[in-house]
C-alpha positions, 0 to 999 in steps of 0.5 A: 304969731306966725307971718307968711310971705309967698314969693312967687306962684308956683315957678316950673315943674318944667324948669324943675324937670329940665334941672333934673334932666340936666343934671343927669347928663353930667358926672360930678367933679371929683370921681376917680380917673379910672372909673368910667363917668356914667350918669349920676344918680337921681335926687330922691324924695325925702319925705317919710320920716328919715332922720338926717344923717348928720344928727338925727333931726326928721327931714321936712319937719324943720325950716330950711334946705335939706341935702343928699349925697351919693357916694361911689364906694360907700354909704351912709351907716344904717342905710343904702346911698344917699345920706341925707340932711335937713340942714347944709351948714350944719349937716350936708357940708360938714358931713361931706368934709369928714367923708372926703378925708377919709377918701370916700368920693360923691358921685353926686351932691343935691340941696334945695333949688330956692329958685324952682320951688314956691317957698315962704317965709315964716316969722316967729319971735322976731326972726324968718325962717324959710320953708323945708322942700323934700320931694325930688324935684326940689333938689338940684345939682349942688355944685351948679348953685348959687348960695347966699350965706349970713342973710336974716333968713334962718333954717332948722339950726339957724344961719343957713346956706340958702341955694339957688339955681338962677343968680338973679333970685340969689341977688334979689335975695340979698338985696331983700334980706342981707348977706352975700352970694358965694358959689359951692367951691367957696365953701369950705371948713373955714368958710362955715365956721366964718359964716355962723 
């Protein structure tokens, strides 16, 4: 049996817009000194099949949040910039992690905006999944997120990081369904492997 539960009306595709705009005007921590800052790169729709760049799995036919990352020097094997998941905890992160020691730099990180998209929660054998969103305007700047770790709401491979751009639906979020808020620079290796 399957259950939804809608959150909300639909939410803004101005809010969305502004995020996108917003997140054009800005270049992401981490880029080399002796480079010239230039604008990020836009988020990119990732419906159509594209298997993730961490395992393989179909982007959008899964629950959960999906991420892109671009990279300045590099790209991801078998395809142009960005690499692509249908997972943070287990794709996006520890993707990003293994590129980072090997010097590769992102000049920008987008997942999943819960705040800006109309999502629902699905039960199946007793546990809530939360619905996968791949068009470009769904995705905000990473860095600027508020995550909520090890709540009850699970994604395509389970206990998921669930991002949300404004804090108060972060808070709501756990106050409805457990865990706790942490902000992108609080998530490491360690953190992960904590929170699974």
């Amino acid at each position: 049996m399957t259950r939804h539960t809608n959150r909300r009306a639909f939410l803004a595709t101005g809010a969305a817009a502004l995020t996108t705009a917003l997140a054009g005007c800005t270049v992401l921590g981490g880029a080399s000194g002796d480079q010239e800052a230039g604008p990020k790169p836009d988020p990119v729709d990732l419906s159509g099949g594209k298997a993730d760049d961490q395992g393989g799995m179909l982007i959008g036919e899964h629950f959960g949040p999906n991420g892109q990352i671009f990279y300045a020097d590099h790209s991801p094997e078998g395809h142009d910039n960005p690499a692509w998941f249908h997972t943070l905890a287990v794709g996006l992160f520890p993707y990003h992690f293994a590129r980072e020691q090997q010097g590769w730099t992102a000049d920008a990180i987008y997942v999943t905006d819960y705040s800006t998209v109309d999502y629902d929660l699905t039960e199946r054998k007793g546990r809530q999944y939360i619905t996968s969103h791949t068009a470009a305007d769904t995705f905000g700047d990473a860095e600027a997120l508020t995550y909520v770790a090890g709540s009850r709401v699970h994604g395509g491979m389970g206990t998921e990081l669930l991002p949300f751009s404004d804090d108060s639906d972060a808070s709501e979020f756990v106050s409805t369904h457990g865990g706790e808020t942490v902000a992108f620079d609080d998530i490491d290796r360690e953190f992960l492997q904590s929170s699974r």
